[in-house]
C-alpha positions in Angstrom: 16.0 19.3 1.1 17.4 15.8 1.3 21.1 15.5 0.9 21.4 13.1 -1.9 25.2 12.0 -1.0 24.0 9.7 1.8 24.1 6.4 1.2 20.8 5.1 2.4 17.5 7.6 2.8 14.7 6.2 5.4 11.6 7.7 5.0 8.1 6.5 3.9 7.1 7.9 0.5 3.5 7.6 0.6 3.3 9.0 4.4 6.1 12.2 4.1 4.9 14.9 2.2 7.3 17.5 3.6 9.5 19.7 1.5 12.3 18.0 3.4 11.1 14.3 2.0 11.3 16.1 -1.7 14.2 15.2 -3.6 15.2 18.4 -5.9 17.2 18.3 -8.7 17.3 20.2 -12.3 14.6 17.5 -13.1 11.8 19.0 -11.3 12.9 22.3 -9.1 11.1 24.4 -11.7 8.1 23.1 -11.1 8.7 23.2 -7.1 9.1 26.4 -7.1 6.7 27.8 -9.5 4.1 25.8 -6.9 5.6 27.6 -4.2 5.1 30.9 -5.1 1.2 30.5 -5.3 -0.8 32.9 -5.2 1.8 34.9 -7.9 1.2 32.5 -10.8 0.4 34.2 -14.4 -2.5 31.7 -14.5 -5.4 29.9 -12.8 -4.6 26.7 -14.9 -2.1 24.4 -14.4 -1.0 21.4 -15.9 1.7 19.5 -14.5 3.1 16.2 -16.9 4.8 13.5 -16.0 5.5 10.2 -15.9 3.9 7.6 -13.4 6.0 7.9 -10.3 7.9 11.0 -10.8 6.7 13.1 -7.9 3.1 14.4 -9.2 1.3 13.6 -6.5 3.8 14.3 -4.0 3.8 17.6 -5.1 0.4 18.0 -5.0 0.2 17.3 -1.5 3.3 19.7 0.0 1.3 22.0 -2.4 -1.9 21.2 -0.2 0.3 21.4 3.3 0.5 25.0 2.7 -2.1 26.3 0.6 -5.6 25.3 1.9 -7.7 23.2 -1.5 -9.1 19.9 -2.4 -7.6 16.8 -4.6 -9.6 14.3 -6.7 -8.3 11.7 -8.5 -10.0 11.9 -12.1 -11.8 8.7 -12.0 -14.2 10.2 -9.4 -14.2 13.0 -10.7 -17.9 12.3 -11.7 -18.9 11.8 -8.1 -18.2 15.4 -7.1 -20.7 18.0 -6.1 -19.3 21.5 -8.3 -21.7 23.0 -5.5 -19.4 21.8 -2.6 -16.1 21.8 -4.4 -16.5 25.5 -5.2 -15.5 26.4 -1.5 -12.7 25.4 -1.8 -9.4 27.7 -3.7 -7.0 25.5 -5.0 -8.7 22.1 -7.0 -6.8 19.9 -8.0 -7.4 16.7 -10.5 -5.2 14.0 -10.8 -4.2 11.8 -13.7 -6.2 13.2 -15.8 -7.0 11.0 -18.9 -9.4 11.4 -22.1 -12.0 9.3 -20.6 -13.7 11.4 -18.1 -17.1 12.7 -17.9 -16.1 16.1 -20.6 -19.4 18.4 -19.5 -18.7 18.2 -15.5 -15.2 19.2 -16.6 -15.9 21.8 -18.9 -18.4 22.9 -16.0 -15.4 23.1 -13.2 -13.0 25.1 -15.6 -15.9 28.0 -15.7 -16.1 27.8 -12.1 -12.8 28.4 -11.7 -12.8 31.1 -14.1 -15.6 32.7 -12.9 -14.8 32.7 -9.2 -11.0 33.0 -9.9 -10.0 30.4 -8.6 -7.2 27.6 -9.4 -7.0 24.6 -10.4 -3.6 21.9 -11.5 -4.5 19.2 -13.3 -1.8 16.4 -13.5 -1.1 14.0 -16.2 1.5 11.8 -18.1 1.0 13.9 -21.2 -0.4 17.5 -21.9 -4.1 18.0 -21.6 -4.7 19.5 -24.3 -3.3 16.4 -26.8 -6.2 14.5 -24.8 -8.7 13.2 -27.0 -11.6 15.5 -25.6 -15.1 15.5 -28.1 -16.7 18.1 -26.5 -14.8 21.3 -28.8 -15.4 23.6 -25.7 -13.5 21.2 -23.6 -10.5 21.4 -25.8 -10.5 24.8 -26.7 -10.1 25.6 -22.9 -7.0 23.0 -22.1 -4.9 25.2 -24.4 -5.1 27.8 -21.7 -3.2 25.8 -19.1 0.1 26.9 -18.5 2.7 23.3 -18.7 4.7 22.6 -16.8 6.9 19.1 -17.0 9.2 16.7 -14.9 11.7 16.2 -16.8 13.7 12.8 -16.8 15.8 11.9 -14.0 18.8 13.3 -14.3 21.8 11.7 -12.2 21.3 13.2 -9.0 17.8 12.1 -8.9 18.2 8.3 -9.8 20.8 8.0 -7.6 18.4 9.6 -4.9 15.5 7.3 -6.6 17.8 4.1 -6.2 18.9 4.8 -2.3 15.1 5.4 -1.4 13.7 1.9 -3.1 16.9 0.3 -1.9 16.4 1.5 2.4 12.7 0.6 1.5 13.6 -2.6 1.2 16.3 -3.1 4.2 19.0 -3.3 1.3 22.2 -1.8 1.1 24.9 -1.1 -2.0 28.0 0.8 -2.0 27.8 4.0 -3.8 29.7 2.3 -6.4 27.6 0.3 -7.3 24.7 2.3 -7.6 26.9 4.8 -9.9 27.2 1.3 -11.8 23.5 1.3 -12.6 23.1 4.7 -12.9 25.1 4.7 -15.8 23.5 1.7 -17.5 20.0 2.1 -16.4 17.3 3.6 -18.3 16.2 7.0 -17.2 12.8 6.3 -16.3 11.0 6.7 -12.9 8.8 3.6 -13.8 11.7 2.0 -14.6 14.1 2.8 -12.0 11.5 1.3 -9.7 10.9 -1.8 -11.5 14.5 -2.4 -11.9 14.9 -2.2 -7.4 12.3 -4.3 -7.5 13.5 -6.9 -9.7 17.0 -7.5 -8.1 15.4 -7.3 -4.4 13.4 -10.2 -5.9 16.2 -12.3 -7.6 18.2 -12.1 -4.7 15.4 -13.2 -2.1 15.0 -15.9 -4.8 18.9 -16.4 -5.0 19.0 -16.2 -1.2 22.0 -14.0 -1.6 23.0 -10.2 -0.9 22.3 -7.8 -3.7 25.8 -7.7 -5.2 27.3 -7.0 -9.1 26.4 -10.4 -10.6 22.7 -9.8 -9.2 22.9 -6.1 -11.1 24.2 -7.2 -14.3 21.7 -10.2 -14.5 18.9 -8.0 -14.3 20.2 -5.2 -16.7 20.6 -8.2 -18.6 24.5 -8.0 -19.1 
């Protein structure tokens, strides 16, 4: 794995999908390594929650690297064929929200029941506090196993932070990114928003990122 003391990380987030390009920490290694021990899971279903940019679908696809399966993104997940998907071990569905067509669902968890196979849903909260009608539906999300990413914890911000920063050509001494770190809400969404936000104030201030650009922005 990445060491997270160096300063600045280069990679490109959407293109590595390596376990090297992961960044581990107590905040999600359980969930690493309960995908990495496929096929010896206790169950078919998974469910994997978190938040929007905390790692779900990076997972998915060092998951996919080395297990052979498909991924659909729940909006389309009423274009699939069960037919053609069916060949397939590992299915995964991404972002799964309440609005989604509940019958083909219902109809891809018996497939992979009956063929035992497996399938990882991922979502911002736990499938089965989805507002699903159809009471078959719902009755069946209770027997997903859960797993969650947790909140960043220290390590991974600070991981988080020099990623978005060598993204964007910028560079801060580790002091000040222990600065935000402490102040700094521990959200992935927000973590991101906030790089993004003093990359633009300083293009716009035409002027390094330095402290007076951080405390502006954390609104200090």
């Amino acid at each position: 794995m990445r060491d997270l003391s160096q300063t600045i990380i280069k990679f490109d987030y959407d293109k590595n999908n390596n376990k090297g390009d992961f960044f581990l920490s107590r905040s999600n290694k359980h969930v690493f390594d309960f995908l990495d021990q496929w096929p010896k899971w206790e169950k078919n279903f998974v469910n994997i929650i978190g938040e929007a940019l905390s790692g779900k679908t990076h997972l998915m696809n060092i998951f996919l690297q080395k297990n052979k399966g498909i991924k659909v993104d729940a909006n389309y997940l009423k274009d699939i064929n069960l037919k053609e998907i069916k060949i397939y071990e590992n299915i995964i569905i991404e972002n799964l929200k309440s609005v989604v067509d509940e019958k083909l669902l219902y109809s891809l968890l018996n497939l992979i029941e009956q063929d035992n196979k497996y399938i990882i849903i991922t979502s911002s909260v736990p499938i089965v506090y989805l507002d699903f009608k159809l009471k078959d539906l719902k009755s069946r999300t209770k027997n997903f196993l859960l797993l969650n990413i947790e909140q960043p914890d220290d390590e991974l911000i600070f991981a988080i932070i020099v990623k978005n920063l060598s993204d964007r050509q910028i560079t801060l001494d580790k002091r000040l990114i222990q600065y935000i770190i402490k102040r700094i809400e521990r959200s992935y969404s927000k973590i991101n928003d906030f790089i993004y936000k003093i990359d633009q104030l300083s293009l716009k201030k035409k002027k390094s990122v330095d402290l007076k650009i951080i405390k502006e922005v954390l609104g200090e």
